[in-house]
C-alpha positions as CSV (number, residue, x, y, z in Angstrom):
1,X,10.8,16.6,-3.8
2,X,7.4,17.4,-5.5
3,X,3.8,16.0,-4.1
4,X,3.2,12.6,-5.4
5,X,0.0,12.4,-3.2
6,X,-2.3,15.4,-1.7
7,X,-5.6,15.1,0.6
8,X,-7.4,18.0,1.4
9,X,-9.8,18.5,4.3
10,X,-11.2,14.7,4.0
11,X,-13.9,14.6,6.0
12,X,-16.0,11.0,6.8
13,X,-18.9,10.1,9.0
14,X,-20.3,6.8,10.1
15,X,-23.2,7.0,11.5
16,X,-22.8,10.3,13.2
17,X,-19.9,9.1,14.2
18,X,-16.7,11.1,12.9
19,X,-13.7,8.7,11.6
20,X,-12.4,11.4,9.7
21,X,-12.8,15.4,9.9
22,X,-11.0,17.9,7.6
23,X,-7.8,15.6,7.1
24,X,-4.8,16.9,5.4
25,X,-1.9,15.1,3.9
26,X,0.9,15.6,1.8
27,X,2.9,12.9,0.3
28,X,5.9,13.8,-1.4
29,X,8.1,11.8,-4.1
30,X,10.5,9.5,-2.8
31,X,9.4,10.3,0.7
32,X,8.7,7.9,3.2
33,X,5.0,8.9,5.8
34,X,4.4,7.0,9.1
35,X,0.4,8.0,9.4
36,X,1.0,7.7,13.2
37,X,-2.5,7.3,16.0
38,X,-4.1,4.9,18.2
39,X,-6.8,2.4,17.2
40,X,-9.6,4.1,16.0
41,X,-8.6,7.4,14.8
42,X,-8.9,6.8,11.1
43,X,-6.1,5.6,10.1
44,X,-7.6,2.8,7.9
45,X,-10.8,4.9,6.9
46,X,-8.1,7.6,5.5
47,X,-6.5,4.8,3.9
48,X,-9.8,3.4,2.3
49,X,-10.9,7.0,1.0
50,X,-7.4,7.5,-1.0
51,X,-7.9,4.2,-2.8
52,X,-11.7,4.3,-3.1
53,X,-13.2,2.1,-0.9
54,X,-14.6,4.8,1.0
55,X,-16.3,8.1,-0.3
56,X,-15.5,10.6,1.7
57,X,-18.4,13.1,2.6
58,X,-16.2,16.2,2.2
59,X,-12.7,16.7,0.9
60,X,-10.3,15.8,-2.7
61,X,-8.0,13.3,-3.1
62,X,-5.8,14.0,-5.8
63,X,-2.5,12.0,-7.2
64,X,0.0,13.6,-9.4
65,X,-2.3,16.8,-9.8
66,X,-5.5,14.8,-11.0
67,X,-8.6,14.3,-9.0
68,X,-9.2,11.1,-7.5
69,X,-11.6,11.0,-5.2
70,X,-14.7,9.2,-6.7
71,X,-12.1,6.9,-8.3
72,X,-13.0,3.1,-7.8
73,X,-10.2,0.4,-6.1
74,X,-9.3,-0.8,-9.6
75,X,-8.9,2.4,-11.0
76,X,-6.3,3.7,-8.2
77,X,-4.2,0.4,-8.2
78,X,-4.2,0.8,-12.0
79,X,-3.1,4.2,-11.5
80,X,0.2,3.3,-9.5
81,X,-1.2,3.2,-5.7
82,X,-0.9,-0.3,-4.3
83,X,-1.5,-0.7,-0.4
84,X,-1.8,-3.7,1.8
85,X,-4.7,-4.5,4.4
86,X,-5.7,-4.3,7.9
87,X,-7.0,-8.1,7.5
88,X,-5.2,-9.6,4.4
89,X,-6.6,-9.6,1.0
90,X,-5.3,-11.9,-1.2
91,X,-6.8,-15.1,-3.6
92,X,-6.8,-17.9,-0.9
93,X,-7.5,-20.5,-3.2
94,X,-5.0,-19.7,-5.5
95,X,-1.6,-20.6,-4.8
96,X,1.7,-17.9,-3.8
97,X,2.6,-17.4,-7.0
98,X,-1.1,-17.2,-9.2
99,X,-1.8,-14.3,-6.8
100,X,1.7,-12.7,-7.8
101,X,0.3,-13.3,-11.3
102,X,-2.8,-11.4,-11.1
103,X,-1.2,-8.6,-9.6
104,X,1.2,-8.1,-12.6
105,X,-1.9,-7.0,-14.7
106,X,-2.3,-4.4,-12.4
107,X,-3.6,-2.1,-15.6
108,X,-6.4,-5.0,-16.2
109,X,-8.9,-5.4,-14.2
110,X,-8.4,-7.8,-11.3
111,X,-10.6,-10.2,-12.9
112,X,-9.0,-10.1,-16.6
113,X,-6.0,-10.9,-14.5
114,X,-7.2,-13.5,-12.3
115,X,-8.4,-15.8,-16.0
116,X,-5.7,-14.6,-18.2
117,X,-4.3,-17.7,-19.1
118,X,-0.2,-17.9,-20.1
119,X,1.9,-15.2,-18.1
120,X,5.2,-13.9,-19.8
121,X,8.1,-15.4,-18.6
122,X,9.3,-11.9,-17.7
123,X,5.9,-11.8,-15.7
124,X,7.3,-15.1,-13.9
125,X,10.5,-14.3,-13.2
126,X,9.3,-11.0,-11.8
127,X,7.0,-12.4,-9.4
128,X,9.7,-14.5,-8.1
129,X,12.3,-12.5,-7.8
130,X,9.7,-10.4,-5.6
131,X,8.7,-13.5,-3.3
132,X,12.3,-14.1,-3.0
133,X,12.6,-10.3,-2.3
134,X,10.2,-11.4,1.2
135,X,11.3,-14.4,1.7
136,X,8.3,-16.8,0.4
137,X,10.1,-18.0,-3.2
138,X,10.4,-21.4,-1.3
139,X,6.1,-21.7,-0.6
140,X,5.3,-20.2,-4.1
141,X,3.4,-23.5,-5.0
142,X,1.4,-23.6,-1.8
143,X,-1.8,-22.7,-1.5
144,X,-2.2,-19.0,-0.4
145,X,-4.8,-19.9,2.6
146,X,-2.2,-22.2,4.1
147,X,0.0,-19.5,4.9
148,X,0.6,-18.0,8.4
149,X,-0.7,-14.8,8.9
150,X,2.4,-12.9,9.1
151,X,3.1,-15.0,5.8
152,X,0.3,-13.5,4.2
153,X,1.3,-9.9,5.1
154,X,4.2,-10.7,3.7
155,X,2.8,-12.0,0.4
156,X,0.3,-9.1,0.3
157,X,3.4,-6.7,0.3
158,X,4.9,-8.4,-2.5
159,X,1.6,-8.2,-4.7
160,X,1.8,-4.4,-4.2
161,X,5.4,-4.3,-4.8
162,X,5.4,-6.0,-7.9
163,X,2.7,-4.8,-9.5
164,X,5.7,-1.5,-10.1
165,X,3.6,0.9,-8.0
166,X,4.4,4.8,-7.5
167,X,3.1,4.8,-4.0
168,X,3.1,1.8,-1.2
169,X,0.5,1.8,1.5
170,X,1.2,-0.4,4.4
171,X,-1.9,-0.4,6.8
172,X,-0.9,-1.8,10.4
173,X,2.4,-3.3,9.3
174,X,3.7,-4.4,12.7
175,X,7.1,-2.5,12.9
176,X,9.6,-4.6,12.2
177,X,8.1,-5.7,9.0
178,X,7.5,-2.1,8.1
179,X,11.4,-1.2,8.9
180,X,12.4,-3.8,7.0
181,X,9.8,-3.0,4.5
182,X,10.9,0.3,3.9
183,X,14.5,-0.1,4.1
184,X,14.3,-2.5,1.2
185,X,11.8,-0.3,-0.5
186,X,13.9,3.0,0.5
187,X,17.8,1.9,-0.1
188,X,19.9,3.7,-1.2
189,X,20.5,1.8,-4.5
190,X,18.1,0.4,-6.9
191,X,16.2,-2.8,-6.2
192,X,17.2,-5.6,-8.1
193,X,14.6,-7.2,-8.6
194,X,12.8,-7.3,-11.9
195,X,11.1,-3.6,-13.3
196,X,13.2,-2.6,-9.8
197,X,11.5,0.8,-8.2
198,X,14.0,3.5,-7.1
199,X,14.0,5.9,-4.0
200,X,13.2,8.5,-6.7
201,X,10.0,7.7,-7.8
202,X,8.1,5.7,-5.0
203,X,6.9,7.2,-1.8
204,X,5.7,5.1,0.7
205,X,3.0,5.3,3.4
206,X,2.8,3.2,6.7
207,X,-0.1,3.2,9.2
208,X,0.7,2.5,12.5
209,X,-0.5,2.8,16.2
210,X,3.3,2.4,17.9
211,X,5.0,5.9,19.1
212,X,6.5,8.8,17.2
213,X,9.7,8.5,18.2
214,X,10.2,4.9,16.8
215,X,8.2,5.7,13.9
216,X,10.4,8.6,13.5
217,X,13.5,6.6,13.1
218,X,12.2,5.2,9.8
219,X,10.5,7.9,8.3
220,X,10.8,11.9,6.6
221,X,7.4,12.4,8.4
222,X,5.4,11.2,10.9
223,X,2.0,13.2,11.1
224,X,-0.5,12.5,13.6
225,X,-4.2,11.5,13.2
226,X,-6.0,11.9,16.5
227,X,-9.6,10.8,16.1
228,X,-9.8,11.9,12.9
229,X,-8.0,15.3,13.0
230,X,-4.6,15.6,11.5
231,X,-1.8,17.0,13.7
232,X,1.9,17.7,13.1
């Protein structure tokens, strides 16, 4: 496997405070990461710096050997990274399946997609094989604020996955969503679904505070953040 993903010696300071100091991380094709640490060691900031939310202070972020680390949020999504969120972010106003819909324009910008007018039908049948895929095909006409919030994880994962990404970020998945997250993600045969993602192309990334060894069970690699230093 070659490196999809590579952070180098991230570094990130809030107010003197250090959420992040020298970080490395290697993410390699097809491979699947559990960012392992408890609640506050930077898990989230790390996450934030590789899809530009945050500017780190010191440090590169770079994705299939180009720099991204001034890169803005629509610029790495559009560049195949596509994570999830501590607290959900998705279109609560619009239903289930316009927020699938503005994540298939994931080359557009956000708001291009969120006023395009007609989808393709391939764009349709795409998104709903993908809420099928987590189980919310049957709520697709509901409105996206009325779903539960382990519903709106859920619907957050499918915007990532079928916007085709190259890498998955799952920050704070709680675990059994992330195992079955990354067993459907990581099978060992194609994914049916519509422009389908294979284990050889997509590497996924889960941030989580639960232990090593249960992390372990679901992942190639399970490194360590402890208060902002990375560990093996």
């Amino acid at each position: 496997m070659s490196a999809m993903l590579e952070v180098r010696g991230v570094a990130r300071a809030f107010g003197g405070v250090k959420a992040l100091n020298g970080v490395n991380l290697t993410v390699e094709r097809g491979s699947i990461t559990g960012l392992i640490g408890p609640n506050g060691s930077g898990k989230t900031t790390l996450f934030n710096v590789i899809t530009g939310y945050v500017t780190p202070d010191a440090g590169t972020v770079s994705f299939e050997g180009t720099d991204i680390t001034r890169a803005k949020p629509n610029q790495v999504f559009a560049l195949g990274i596509g994570r999830t969120f501590q607290l959900t972010r998705i279109f609560s106003r619009l239903s289930v399946l316009e927020n699938m819909l503005v994540a298939t324009q994931r080359k557009e910008s956000w708001l291009r997609g969120l006023t395009r007018g007609m989808s393709s039908s391939a764009e349709l049948e795409s998104a709903m094989e993908w809420l099928k895929f987590v189980g919310l095909d049957g709520k697709s006409h509901l409105e996206a604020g009325a779903l539960s919030y382990g519903q709106r994880k859920l619907l957050e994962l499918a915007y990532v996955l079928v916007a085709n990404p190259d890498v998955i970020m799952l920050d704070n998945f709680p675990l059994p969503d992330m195992a079955e997250a990354v067993r459907r993600c990581h099978g060992r045969v194609r994914l049916e679904a519509s422009g389908g993602v294979s284990l050889e192309t997509v590497a996924a990334i889960a941030a989580t505070g639960v232990d090593a060894i249960s992390v372990g069970a679901l992942t190639h690699s399970a490194p360590v953040l402890d208060i902002g230093l990375d560990a093996v």
